[in-house]
C-alpha positions, -999 to +999 in steps of 0.1 A: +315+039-227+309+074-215+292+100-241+315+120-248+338+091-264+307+082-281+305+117-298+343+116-310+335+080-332+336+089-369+301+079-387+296+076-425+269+065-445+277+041-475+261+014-498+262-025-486+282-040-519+286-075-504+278-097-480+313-114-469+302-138-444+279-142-411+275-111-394+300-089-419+292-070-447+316-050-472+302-007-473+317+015-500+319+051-492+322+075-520+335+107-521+351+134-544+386+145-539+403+172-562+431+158-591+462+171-573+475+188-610+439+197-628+418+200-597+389+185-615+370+165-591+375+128-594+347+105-576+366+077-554+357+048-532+368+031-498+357+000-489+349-003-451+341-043-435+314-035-411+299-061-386+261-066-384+251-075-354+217-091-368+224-101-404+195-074-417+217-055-446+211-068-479+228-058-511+221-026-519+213-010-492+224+023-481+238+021-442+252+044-415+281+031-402+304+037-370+342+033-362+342+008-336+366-014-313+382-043-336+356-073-343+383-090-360+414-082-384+397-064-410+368-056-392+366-013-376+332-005-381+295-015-371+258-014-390+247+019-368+211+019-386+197+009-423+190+039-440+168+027-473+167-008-481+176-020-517+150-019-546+144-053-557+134-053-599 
């Protein structure tokens, strides 16, 4: 893969919210969008199902992720790096 596709991949960073089977994880994004009629920001989530390569994401934790070729049928993105790993109380 040259560089310069590997500039145009989209990257987000997100929070792990389940761990869906070996090597996948589920990653909600959250973002605010304006109401289309009162324009009041409304908070909204997508949830992303990311491969990790390594099995090192844990509930909780907040992870950059990458758009990626398809692992399987639901599965677009990749663990790019753990960001902060969740608090255990």
């Amino acid at each position: 893969m040259s560089e310069q596709q590997r500039k145009n991949r989209q990257s987000l960073v997100g929070e792990v919210t389940s761990r869906s089977g070996d090597k996948s994880v589920k990653v909600s994004y959250f973002y605010k969008s304006p109401h289309p009629k009162y324009l009041k920001e409304v908070k909204r989530r997508t949830v992303f199902h990311a491969h990790d390569e390594g099995n090192s994401c844990a509930v909780g934790d907040r992870v950059e992720i990458a758009e990626t070729r398809p692992f399987s049928r639901t599965k677009r993105w990749r663990i790019v790096s753990v960001l902060q790993k969740a608090v255990i109380a």
